[in-house]
N, C-alpha and C positions, 0 to 999 in steps of 0.2 A: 481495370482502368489502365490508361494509358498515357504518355505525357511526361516532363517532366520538371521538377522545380526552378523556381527562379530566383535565386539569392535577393536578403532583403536588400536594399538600397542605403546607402549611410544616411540616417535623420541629423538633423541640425541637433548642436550639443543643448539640451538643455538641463533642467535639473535632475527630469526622472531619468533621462537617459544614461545622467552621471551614476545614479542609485546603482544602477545594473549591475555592474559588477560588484559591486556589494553581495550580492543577492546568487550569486555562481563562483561561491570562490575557488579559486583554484585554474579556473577558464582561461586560459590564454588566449585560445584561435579555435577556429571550426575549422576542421579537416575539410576539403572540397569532397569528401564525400558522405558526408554526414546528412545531405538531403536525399533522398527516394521518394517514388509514389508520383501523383500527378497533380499538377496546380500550382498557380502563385498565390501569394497572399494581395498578389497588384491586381491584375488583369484576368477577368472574367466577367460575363455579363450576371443582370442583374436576379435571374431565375437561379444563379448557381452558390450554392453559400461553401465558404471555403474551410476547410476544416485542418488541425494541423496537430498531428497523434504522434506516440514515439510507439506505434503499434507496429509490430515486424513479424515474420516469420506464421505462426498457426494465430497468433493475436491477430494478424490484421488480416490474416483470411477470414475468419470470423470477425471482424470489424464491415469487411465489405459484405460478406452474408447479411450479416443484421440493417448495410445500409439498401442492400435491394430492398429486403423485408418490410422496412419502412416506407419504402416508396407509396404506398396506397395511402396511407397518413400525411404525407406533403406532396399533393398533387402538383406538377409544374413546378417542382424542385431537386435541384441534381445537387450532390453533395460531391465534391471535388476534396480529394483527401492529399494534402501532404506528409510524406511520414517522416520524420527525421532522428537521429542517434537517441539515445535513451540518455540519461544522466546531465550533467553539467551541459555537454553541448547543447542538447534539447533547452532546456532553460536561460540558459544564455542568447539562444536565437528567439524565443519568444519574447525572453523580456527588452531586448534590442528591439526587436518589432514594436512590441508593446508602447513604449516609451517616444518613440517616432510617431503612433500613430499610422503604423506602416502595418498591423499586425493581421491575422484572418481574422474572418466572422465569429468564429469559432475556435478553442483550444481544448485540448484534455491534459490536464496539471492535477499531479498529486495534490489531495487536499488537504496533507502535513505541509504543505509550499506556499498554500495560501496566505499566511504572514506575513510574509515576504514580498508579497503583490499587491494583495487590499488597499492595507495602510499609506502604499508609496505612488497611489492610484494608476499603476500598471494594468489594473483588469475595473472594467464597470460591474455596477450590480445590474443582475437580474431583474425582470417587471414578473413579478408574481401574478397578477392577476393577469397577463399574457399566458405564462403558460399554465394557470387555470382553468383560461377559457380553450387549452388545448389538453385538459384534461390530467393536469400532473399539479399535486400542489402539497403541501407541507404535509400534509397527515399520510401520506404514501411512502412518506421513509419511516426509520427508525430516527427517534430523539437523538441516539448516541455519534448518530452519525450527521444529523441536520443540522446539530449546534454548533459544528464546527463550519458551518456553511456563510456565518455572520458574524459582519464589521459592522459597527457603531449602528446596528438594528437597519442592516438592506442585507441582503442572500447574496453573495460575490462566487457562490458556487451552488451549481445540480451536480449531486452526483447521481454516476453511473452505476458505481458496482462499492463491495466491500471486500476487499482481499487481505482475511486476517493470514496469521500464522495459526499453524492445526499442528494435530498430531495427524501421522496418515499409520497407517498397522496393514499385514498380512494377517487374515482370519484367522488361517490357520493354528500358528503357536499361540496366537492372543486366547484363543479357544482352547487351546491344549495348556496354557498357563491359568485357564479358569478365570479369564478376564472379559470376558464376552459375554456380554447380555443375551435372552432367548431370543429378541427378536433381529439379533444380528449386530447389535450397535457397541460402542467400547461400554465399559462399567467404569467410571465416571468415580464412584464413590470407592474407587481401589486407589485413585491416583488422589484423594483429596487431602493430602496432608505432603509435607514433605518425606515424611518414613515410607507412608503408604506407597508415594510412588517410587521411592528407590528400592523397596520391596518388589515392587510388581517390575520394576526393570529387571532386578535378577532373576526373578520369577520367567520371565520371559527370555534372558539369555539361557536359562536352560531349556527351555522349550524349544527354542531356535536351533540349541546346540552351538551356536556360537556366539552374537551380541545383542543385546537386549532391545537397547533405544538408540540408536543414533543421531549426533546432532554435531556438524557439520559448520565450525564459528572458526577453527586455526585459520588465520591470516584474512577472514572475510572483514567489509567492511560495514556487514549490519547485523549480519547474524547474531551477534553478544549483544547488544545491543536490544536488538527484537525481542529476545526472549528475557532479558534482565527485567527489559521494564514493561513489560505486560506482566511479568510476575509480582515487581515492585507495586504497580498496579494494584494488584490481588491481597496486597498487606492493608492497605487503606492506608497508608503514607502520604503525608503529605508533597508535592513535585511540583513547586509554584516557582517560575523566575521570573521576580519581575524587574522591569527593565534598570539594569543599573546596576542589579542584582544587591542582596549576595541570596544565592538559593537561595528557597525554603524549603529544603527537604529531610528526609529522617536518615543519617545514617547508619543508626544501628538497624532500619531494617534493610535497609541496602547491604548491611553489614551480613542478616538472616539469608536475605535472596543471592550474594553471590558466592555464602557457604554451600547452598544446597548444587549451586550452579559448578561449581567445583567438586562436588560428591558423585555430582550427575555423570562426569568424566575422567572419574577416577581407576577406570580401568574393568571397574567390576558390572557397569550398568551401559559403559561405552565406551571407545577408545578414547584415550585420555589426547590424542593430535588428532584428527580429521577435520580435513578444509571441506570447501562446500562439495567439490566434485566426488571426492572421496566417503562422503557421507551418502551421497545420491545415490553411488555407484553399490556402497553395501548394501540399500535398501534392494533397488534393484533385482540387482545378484543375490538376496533374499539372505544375507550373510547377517542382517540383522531384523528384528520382528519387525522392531517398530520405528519411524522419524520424527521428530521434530522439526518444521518445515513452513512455507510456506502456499497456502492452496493452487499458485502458479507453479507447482508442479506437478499436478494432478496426470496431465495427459502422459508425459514422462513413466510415472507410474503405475498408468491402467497399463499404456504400452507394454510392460514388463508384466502385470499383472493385473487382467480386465477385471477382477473380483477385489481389490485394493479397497480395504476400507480405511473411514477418515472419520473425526470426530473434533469440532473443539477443543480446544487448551485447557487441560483439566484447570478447575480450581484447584489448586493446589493451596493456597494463602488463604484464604477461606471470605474474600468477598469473587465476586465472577468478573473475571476481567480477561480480553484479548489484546492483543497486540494486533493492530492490524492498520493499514491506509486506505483512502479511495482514489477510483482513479474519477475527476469530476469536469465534467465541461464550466472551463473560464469564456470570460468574453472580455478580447484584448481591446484596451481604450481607444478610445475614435472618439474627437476631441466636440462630431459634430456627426454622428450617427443619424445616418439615412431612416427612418422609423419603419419607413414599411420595411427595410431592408432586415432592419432589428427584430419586428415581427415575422418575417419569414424566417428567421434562426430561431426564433424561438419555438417556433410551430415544429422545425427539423430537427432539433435537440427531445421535443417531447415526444415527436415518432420514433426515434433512435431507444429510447427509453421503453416504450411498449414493446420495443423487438427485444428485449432484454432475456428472451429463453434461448435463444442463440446466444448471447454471451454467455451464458453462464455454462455453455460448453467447454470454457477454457479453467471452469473450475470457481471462475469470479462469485460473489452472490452477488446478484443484480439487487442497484439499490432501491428500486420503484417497485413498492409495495404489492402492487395487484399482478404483478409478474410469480412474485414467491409465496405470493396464496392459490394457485392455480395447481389442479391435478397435474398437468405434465409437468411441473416443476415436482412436486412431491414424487411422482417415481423417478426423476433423475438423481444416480446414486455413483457415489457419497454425498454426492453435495447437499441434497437433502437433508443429509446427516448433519451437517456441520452450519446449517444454515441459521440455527439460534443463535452460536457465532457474532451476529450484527447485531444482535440486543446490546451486546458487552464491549464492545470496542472501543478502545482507545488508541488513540492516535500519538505521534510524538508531539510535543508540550510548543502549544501556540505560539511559538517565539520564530521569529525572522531568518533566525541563524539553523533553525534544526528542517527535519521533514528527509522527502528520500536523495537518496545519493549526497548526502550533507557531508561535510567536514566533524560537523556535530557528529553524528551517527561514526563516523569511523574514530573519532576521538574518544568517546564511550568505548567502544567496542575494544579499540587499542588496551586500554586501563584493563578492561576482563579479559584482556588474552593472557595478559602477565598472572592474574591470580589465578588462570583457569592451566595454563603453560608452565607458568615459571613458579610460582610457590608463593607470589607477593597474598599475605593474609591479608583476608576478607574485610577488616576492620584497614584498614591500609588502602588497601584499594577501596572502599566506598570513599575512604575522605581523599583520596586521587581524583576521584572525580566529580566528587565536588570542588577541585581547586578546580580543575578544569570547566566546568559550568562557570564557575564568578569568572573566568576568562572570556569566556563568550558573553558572558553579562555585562562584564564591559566596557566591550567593544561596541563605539555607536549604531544606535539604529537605524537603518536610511530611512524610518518615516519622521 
């Protein structure tokens, strides 16, 4: 593709546009170079549906793969891709767009974000029987991942993919640790308790010869985070805020999940400091068996090792739970949407959706069912491996204020650096962050 972007226009203030910032805290300005890729969200004709991704680098080469691929499925339609910064910028420019009415046809937004959108009528719902008549409809995903797709009973998101957090392992030691199933895959019931798996970490640092499990959270601002509460998850606790607050959550098993998260980097099972780079880099460098991670770093990994295998997040708490987000097509509000215009996005979203074995080259699991029942899906490996994965997923907690690159998410994670870091007990930090949830609780809602 060729081309380049053209900054939105300032819309008249009105209310949802006020919401905005609400909704990207922290956002000050968009750097002038936070747009890439090709197309406005203004000007194009009417064959061409506008698309607007924070896909960069090996993502969006495999973005524009999967959009030639689609081409046979929307005849006499070009997909014009903007691609812009990942994180707050990104969201700040859509929901600026959004909010004016100035937005594309098309959007890819974390479906932890959607809170934050639906309710403040920043994104339309989807026409189901549109793209049923284009061959995608409710029973093609998984439940765990659909039901987060609805407001007040309309679908305000398709997703694309399921990108939990996995564990990822070199065969080798995991097999010389006697942790490796016949047919190649992890052993699942070595890791299902909390003993078990700190067992099988040292188990594995000896096989390595030097660290067991790696897991990469010092100074990050999701990694504590990710893996606390997919495990908190796995206790059956309860994790309800509602709006106003005060929580409703279990401390003492928050209290359980950030002892074992502190055992886990105790020195004996993994280094008691490593940030994200430094976690990557020992896997790598094969300096440790196994990581704790998530599946967007697959290619990283094969690179270093084509034979890398991957597995789902053990149960460890003893119900099945992931940690994971989607990435899912929005559709930004247009106060008075063109229909057939509407109808061709929708027909171009559910071609994008069938090309889904190309995405799932970057490790994603595609979230459109009849992609990940298909023989070439089953020999694509690990991901095959980890692909049950999207049975169990959870997302971060439907609220406005949380989802990816949040303030939420790094305020969590801050609170488990000190008990994971500094020594603050586990009973001390769960009720830290619960003071910090009723802070978020409440502060107002922009819907």
């Amino acid at each position: 593709m060729t081309g380049t972007s053209v900054p939105v226009g300032r819309p008249a203030l009105t209310r949802r546009r006020a919401l905005t910032a609400a909704l990207a805290t922290g956002a000050s300005a968009l750097g002038a170079g936070a747009l890439s890729g090709c197309g406005s969200a203004l000007a194009s004709d009417e064959s061409t549906v506008r698309l607007w991704d924070p896909f960069s680098g090996a993502d969006g080469g495999l973005f524009n793969e999967m959009a030639r691929a689609a081409r046979p499925d929307m005849p006499g339609t070009r997909i014009e891709r903007t691609v812009l910064e990942w994180g707050t910028p990104y969201y700040t420019k859509l929901a600026m767009a959004s909010a004016g009415g100035r937005g594309p046809d098309v959007a890819i937004a974390h479906m932890s974000r959607l809170a934050g959108y639906a309710p403040t009528g920043l994104v339309d719902p989807w026409d189901l029987d549109l793209l049923a008549e284009f061959g995608v409809r409710q029973g093609d995903f998984t439940d765990a991942v659909w039901s987060r797709t609805q407001y007040k009973g309309a679908t305000y998101a398709v997703p694309l993919d399921t990108h939990p957090f996995i564990v990822f392992f070199h065969p080798e030691p995991v097999k010389k640790a006697g942790l490796l199933t016949k047919d190649g895959t992890l052993d699942a019931e070595a890791f299902s308790s909390p003993e078990r798996f700190l067992d099988a970490g040292r188990e594995l640092a000896k096989a390595s010869g030097q660290q067991g499990v790696a897991f990469g959270y010092a100074t990050d601002t999701a990694q504590g985070w990710r893996l606390f509460y997919g495990l908190y998850r796995q206790t059956g606790g309860a994790f309800t805020l509602p709006e106003g607050g005060p929580a409703e959550v279990d401390p003492d098993r928050m209290a359980e999940v950030i002892a074992f998260m502190a055992k886990l980097v105790d020195g004996t099972v993994n280094p008691k400091r490593l940030d994200y780079a430094a976690a990557i880099a020992s896997f790598t460098n094969r300096q440790t068996a196994m990581i704790l991670s998530g599946e967007w770093e697959l290619g990283t990994f094969r690179a270093a090792d084509k034979n890398v295998g991957a597995a789902p997040m053990p149960t460890v708490f003893g119900t099945p739970a992931v940690y994971a987000d989607s990435h899912s097509f929005v559709l930004p509000h247009r106060a008075h949407p063109d229909e057939e215009h509407r109808r061709r996005t929708h027909r171009t979203v559910a071609a994008l959706l069938k090309a889904g074995q190309i995405w799932a080259g970057a490790g994603h699991i595609p979230a459109y069912g009849p992609v990940t029942r298909t023989r070439a899906y089953a020999g694509l490996l690990p991901q095959a491996h980890y692909k049950s994965a999207q049975d169990h997923v959870v997302l971060d907690p439907s609220v406005w204020f949380a989802g990816a690159g949040s303030d939420f998410q790094n305020a969590m994670s801050q609170v488990l650096q000190q008990a994971l870091l500094n020594g603050l007990s586990p009973d001390r930090a769960a009720r830290a962050m619960v003071r910090r949830l009723n802070t978020f609780l409440a502060k107002p809602s922009p819907a």
